[in-house]
N, C-alpha and C positions, 0 to 999 in steps of 0.2 A: 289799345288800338281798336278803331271801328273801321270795322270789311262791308262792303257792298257786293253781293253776287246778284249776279243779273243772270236770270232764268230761273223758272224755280219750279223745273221739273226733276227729273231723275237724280242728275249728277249736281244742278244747281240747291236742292234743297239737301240732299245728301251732305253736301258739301260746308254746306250754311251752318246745318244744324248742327255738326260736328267740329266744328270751329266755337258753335256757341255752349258747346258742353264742355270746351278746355276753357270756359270762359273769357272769352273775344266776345264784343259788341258784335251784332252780324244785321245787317239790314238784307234780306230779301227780297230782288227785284223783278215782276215778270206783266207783261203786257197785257195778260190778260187776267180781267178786273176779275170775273168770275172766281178765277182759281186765289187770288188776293184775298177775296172775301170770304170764303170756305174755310183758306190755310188760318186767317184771324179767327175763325170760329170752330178749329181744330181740328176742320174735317182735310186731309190729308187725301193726292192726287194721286197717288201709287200706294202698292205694297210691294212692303219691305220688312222682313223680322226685325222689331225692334224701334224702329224710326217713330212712330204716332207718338208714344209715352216721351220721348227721347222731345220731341216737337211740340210736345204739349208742358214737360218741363222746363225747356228752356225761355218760354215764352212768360209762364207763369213770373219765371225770376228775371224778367224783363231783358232776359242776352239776346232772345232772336225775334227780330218784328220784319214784316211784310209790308208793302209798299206799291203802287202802279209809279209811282214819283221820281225818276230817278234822279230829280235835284235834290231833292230830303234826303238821297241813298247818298249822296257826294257830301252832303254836309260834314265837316270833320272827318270824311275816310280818305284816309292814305292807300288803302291798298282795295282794287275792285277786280274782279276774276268775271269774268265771259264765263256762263254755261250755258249760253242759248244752242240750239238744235244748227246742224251742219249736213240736213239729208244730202241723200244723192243724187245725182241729176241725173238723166235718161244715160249720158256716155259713160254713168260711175265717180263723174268730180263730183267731189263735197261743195256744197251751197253756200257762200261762204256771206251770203245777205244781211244774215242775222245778226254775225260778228260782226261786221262792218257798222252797222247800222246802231252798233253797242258802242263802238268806236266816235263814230258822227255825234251820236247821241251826250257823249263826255265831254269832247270837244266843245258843244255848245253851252254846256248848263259848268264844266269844273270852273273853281274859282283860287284852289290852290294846287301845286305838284299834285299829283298821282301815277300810283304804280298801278298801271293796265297788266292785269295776267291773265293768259287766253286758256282757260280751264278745258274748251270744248274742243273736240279733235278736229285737228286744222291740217291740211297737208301744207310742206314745207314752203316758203316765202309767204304767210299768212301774215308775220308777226310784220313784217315790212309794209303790206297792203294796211293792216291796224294805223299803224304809226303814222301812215302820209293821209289816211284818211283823219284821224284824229288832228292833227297837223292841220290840214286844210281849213276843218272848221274853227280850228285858234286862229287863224289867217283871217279867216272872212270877220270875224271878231275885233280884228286889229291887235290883240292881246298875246303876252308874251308871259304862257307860262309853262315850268318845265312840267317834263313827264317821261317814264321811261315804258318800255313796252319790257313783259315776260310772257314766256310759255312754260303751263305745270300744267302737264297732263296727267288727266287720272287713270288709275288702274283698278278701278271698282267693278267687283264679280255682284251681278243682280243678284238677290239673295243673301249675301254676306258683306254687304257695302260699308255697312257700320262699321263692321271689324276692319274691314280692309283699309278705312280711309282712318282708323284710332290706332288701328296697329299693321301698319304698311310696312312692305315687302322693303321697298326703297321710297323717296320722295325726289320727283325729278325734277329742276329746276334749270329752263334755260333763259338765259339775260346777257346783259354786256354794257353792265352800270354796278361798280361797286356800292353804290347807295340802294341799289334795288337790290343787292344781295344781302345785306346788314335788313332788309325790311322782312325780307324774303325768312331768314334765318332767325328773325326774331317772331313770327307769324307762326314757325314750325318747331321753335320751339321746346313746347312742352310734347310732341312728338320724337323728338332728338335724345331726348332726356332719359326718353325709355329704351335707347339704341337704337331707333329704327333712324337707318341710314339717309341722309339728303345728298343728291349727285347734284351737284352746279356744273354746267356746261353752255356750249353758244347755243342760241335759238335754233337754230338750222335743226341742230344734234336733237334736240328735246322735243322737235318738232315731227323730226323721222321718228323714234325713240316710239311713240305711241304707236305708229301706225307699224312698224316693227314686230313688236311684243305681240300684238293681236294675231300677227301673219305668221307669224309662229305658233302660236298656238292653233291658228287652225290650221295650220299643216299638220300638225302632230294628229289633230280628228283625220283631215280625209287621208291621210297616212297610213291610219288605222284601220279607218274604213276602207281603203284599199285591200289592206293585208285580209282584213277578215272577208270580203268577198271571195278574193281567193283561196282561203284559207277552207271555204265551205266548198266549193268548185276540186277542191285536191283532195279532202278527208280531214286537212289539220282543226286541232281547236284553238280558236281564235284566244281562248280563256286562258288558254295555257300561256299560248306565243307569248298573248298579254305579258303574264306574269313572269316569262322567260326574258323579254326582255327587259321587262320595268324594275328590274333586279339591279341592271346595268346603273352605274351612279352616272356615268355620262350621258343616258337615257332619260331616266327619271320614271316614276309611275302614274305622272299627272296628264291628262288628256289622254292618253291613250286608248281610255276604253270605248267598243265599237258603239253604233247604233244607228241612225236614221239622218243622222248633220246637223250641223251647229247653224244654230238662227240667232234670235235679239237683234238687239239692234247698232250691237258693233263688229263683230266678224265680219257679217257680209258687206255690210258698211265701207270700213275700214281696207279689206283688202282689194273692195271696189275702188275706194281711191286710192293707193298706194300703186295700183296698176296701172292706173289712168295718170298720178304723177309720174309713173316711167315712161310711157309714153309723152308724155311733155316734153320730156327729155331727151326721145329718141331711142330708149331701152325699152325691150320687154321683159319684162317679169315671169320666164316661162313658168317655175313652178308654182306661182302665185297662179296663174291661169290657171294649170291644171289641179291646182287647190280649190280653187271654186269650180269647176267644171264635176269632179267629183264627189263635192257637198251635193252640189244640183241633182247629180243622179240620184245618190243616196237617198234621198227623201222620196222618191219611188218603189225604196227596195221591198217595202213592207207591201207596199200596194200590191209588186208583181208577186209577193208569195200565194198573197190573198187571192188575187185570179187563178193562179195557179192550181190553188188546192180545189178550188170550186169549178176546173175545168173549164177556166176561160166565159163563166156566164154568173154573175152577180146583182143582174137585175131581179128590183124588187127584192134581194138578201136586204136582212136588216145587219148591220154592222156597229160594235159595241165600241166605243172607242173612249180609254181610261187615259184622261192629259190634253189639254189643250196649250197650254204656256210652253215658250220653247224649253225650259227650263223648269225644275223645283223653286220652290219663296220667290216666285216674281209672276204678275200676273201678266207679264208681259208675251206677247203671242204676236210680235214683229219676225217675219220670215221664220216665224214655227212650221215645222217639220209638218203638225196635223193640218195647216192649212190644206199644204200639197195635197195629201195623204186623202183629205176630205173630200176638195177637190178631186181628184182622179175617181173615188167609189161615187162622189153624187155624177158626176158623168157617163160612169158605166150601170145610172140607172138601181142602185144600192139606196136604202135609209140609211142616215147614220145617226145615232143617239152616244152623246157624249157630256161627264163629267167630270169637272177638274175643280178640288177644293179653293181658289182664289181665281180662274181665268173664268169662269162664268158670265161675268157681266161685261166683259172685256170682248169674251168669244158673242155674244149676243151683240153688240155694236158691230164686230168684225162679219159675223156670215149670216146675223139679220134671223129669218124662218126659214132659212134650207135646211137645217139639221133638226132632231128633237133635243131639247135639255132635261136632264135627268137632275132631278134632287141629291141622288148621292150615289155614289159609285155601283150598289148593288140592281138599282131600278134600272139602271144604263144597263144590263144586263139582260131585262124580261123579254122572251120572246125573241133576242138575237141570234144571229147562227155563228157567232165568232164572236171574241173581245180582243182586240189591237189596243196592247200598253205604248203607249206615243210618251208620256213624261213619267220619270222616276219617282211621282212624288211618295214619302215612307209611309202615308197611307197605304199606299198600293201593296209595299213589300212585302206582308204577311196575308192577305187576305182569308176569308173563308172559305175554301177552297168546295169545301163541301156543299156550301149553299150556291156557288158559282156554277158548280157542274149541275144544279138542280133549278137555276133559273136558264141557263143557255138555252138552246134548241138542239145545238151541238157543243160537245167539251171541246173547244178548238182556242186555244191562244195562237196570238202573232206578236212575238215581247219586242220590242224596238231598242231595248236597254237592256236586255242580258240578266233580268232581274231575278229570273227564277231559275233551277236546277232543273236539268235535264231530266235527270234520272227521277226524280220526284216527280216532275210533272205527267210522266207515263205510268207512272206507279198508282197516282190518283185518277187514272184515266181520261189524260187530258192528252189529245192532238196539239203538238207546241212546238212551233217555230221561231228559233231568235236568228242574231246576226251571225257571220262568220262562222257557223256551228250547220254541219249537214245532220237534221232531227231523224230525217227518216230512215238512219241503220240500224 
C-alpha cells in the first residue's frame, strides 16, 4: 500500500515516518520547497527523540521520500491523510484553509478512488466541507471518480510522539464507507497485531473525540493549578493533595501536577475551538472558559512571586531563567509559559538571560535581542539575582547546587515545576519558591 501525507511538519512527518518503519511506501507532501529539500538531504524541521535516525533510515531503504508534487504523491496511493496546520483565528475557530485547499488540490490532480483522511485537528462538520470541496473540483473536471472522506485524529505528546503513534493508547477512526474501513484496518494493521485498540465510529464522533481528549486534559492542569494556588493561600501542600488524590483509580496521577500552564500548540489551540464550536451551536462551554481563563493566570504566577520577593522593584535585576520550550524533547516554545513570564520581567524594566538545551534557536527567531543567551545553563546564572526554572528539562533536576549558590548574586530560586525539595533547598541556603507550596514557614 502507498500513503501520501500532506504536511510535513510535526504531526505530518511524524506520522509519515512511522508508517514507513512498519513498512508502508510513504510519500511526503509539503508546500514548501525549502523544507523538501533539507528533509531529502536529512536535515529534519523539528526535534523530536528519536525521529532524525528513524528519517534518515527509512529513506536509506527507499519507504519514505519527500515531494512539492502532489500529482507524484496520488500516483498509485489509495490512502492520503491531511496534516497541514489548522491555526486559530482572532475569535478561536480553527483555520480550516489549508485542509481545504488539500481537498481542492486531490480533486484536481486524482485520477483513481481515494481515501481522503483528515489527520489535522478539525472541529466537527470539517469532513463534510472536505468532501463538497473535493467534490466540486471532480465536477469542474467533468469526471466521475469515487472517493470517500475519513477522520483519524492523532494523539501525539511532543517529545514522546514516536512511541505514542507505534504504540498508541487507542487508534481512532471515524468514516461511513465499509471499503474505507477494510483500508483503514489493513493501513493499522501491524499496530492491531500488538493489541493496541482501533475504535471505528461516524466522523461527527471522531471529530469531537480529539478536541475532547485535549480539553480534558487541560482541565485536569488548570484544575490543579487551582487547587495548588489555594492550597499555598490556606497552609496545604499541594505535593501531598497531589499524591492524595492520584492514588484514587477514578482520578488517576497523570496531569495533575502543579506549575505555571500548559502551552504548545494543541491545548490552547484546541480548547480555543471546541469553545467557539459551542458557540456555533448556541452553548457555552463554562468550564472550558474557565479552563483557559486559569491557564492565562497561571503563567503570571511565577512572575508575581518574583516582584514580590524583591518588594515590587525589578528594574535593571538581572533574572536567570532555566527553559524556554513549553515543555521537556520538544523545542517547541508555542504559547510557552517563559514567553509570558519574559514578557512581564522585560516590561518591569529586568535583564533576562536564559538557557534551554534544544529551544535556543527557536527562542532566538521568537524574542529576537530582548533577552541575553547563555551557552549553558550554569553561565545563565553569572551575576543574576534569582534563577526562575520555567521547564523540567532532567538536566535541570540534579544540578550543582554548590556552584549555583556561588555564581547568583543572590541564592534565590522560583521553581515553576515543583522540581526540587523544600527542605533541601533551605538546608543548602537557598531562598525557594514553588507552586501551591507556602516556602516561607
Amino acid at each position: 500500500m502507498k500513503v501520501a501525507i500532506i504536511g510535513s511538519g510535526y504531526v505530518g512527518l511524524v506520522t509519515g515516518t512511522c508508517f514507513a518503519e512498519v513498512g508502508i511506501e510513504v510519500m511526503c507532501v509539503d508546500v514548501d520547497a525549502k523544507k523538501i529539500e533539507n528533509l531529502k538531504n536529512g536535515i529534519i524541521p523539528i526535534y523530536e527523540p528519536g525521529l532524525e535516525d528513524m528519517v534518515h533510515r527509512n529513506m536509506k531503504k527507499g519507504r519514505l521520500q519527500f515531494t512539492t508534487d502532489i500529482s507524484e504523491a496520488l500516483e498509485d496511493c489509495e490512502v492520503l491523510f491531511t496534516a497541514v496546520g489548522t491555526p486559530p483565528g482572532k475569535d478561536g475557530s480553527a483555520d480550516l484553509q489549508y485542509v481545504l485547499n488539500v481537498a481542492r488540490d486531490c480533486g484536481k490532480n486524482m485520477k483513481d478512488y481515494l481515501l481522503i483522511v483528515t489527520k489535522s485537528t478539525v472541529p466537527v462538520g470539517t469532513a463534510l466541507k472536505v468532501r463538497h470541496a473535493l467534490q466540486e473540483e471532480l465536477d469542474k473536471r467533468g469526471v466521475n471518480i469515487p472517493f470517500d472522506v475519513a477522520s483519524n485524529p492523532e494523539f501525539l505528546k511532543e517529545g514522546a510522539a514516536i512511541d505514542d503513534f507505534l504504540k498508541p493508547d487507542r487508534i481512532v477512526v471515524g468514516l461511513d464507507s465499509p471499503h474505507a474501513e477494510e483500508l483503514m484496518k489493513s493501513l493499522y494493521k501491524p499496530f492491531t497485531l500488538n493489541g493496541h485498540p482501533i475504535i471505528f465510529m461516524d466522523i461527527t464522533s471522531a471529530e469531537m473525540t480529539k478536541y475532547a481528549a485535549n480539553s480534558m486534559l487541560a482541565t485536569k492542569i488548570s484544575f490543579m493549578n487551582d487547587i495548588a494556588n489555594l492550597c499555598e493561600i490556606v497552609g496545604a501542600d499541594i505535593n501531598m493533595v497531589r499524591k492524595g488524590i492520584g492514588s484514587d483509580s477514578r482520578i488517576g496521577n497523570k496531569f495533575i501536577y502543579p506549575g505555571i500552564g500548559y502551552g504548545g500548540s494543541c491545548f490552547p489551540k484546541d480548547v480555543k475551538a471546541l469553545i467557539h464550536t459551542a458557540r456555533d451551536f448556541k452553548y457555552e462551554l463554562r468550564v472550558l472558559k474557565a479552563v483557559e481563563a486559569v491557564n492565562l493566570d497561571q503563567k503570571s504566577v511565577l512572575y508575581h512571586k518574583i516582584l514580590k520577593y524583591f518588594k515590587g522593584d525589578i528594574k535593571d535585576k538581572t533574572i536567570a531563567i532555566w527553559g524556554l520550550s513549553f515543555k521537556p524533547q520538544t523545542d517547541d516554545m508555542r504559547e510557552a509559559p517563559s514567553l509570558v513570564i519574559i514578557q512581564k520581567l522585560l516590561e518591569a524594566g529586568a535583564k533576562v538571560k536564559a538557557y534551554d538545551p534544544v529551544a535556543m534557536k527557536e527562542a532566538k527567531h521568537t524574542l529576537g535581542d530582548t533577552i541575553i543567551y547563555a551557552e549553558d545553563q550554569y553561565e545563565a546564572l553569572i551575576d543574576a539575582d534569582c534563577l526562575v526554572l520555567v521547564t523540567e528539562w532532567p538536566e535541570f533536576r540534579v544540578p550543582n547546587f554548590n556552584i549555583m549558590r556561588k555564581l547568583l548574586n543572590k541564592p534565590v530560586i522560583f521553581d515553576g515545576r515543583n522540581i526540587y525539595e523544600i527542605a533541601e533547598m533551605k538546608h543548602k541556603g537557598f531562598d525557594y519558591f514553588c507552586i501551591g507550596i507556602d516556602t516561607t514557614k
